[in-house]
KERO-681110 format. One record per residue (C-alpha): x, y, z negated. Coordinates in steps of 0.02 Angstrom, whole numbers, padded with zeros to 5 digits, always signed. Example, Ala and Ser with C-alpha at 12.3 -4.5 7.8 and 13.67 -1.06 7.14 Angstrom:
! KERO-681110
+00615-00225-00390
+00684-00053-00357
END
This chain:
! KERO-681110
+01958-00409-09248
+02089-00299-09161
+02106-00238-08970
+02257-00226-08895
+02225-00120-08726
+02369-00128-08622
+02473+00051-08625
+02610+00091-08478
+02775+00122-08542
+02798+00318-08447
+02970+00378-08540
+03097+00334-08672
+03042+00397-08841
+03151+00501-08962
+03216+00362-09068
+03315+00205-09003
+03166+00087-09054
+03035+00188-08980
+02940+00244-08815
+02811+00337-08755
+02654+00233-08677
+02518+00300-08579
+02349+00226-08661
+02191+00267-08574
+02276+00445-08542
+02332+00465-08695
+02524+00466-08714
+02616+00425-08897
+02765+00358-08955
+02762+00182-09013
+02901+00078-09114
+02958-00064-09019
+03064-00143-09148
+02961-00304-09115
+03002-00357-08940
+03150-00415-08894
+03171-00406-08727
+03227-00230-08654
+03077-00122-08625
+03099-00013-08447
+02961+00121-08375
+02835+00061-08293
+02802-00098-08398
+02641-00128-08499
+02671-00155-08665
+02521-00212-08784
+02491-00069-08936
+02442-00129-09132
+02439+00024-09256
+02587+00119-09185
+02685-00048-09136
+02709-00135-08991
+02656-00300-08998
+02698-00390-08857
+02726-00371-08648
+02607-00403-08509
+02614-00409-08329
+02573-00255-08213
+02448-00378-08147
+02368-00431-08309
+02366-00239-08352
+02288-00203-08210
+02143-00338-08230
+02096-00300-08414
+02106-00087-08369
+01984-00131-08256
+01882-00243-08351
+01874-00117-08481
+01798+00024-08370
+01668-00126-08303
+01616-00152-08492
+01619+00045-08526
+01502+00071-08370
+01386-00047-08442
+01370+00017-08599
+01343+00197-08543
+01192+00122-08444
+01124+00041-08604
+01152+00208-08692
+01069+00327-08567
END
């Protein structure tokens, strides 16, 4: 099983195919060679080993950031 957390698209990358997404506060470049619609800042684009897979909504983004810091919260409480 893979996750795909979405990762903000926060400048053009140094390649014509490629950007630079912000992913948990992590910035890389990513090849977007796979989607074809045009790709502009601010978008959330969803990551697969160095690829962007696919687009999702600022909304949708939004949600499943969130729900990912609710699931991280719990498991720090099972851990401490």
């Amino acid at each position: 099983m893979c996750l795909g957390i979405p990762s903000e698209v926060v400048q053009i990358g140094s390649t014509p195919n490629s950007v630079i997404v912000n992913t948990l506060g992590v910035k890389r470049e990513v090849n977007t060679e796979l989607i074809e619609a045009n790709i502009e800042l601010g978008e959330y684009l969803l990551i697969h080993v160095g690829f962007a897979i696919g687009k999702i909504s600022v909304d949708k983004a939004k949600q499943t950031l969130q729900d990912f810091d609710s699931i991280l919260a719990i498991q720090e409480g099972e851990n401490s």
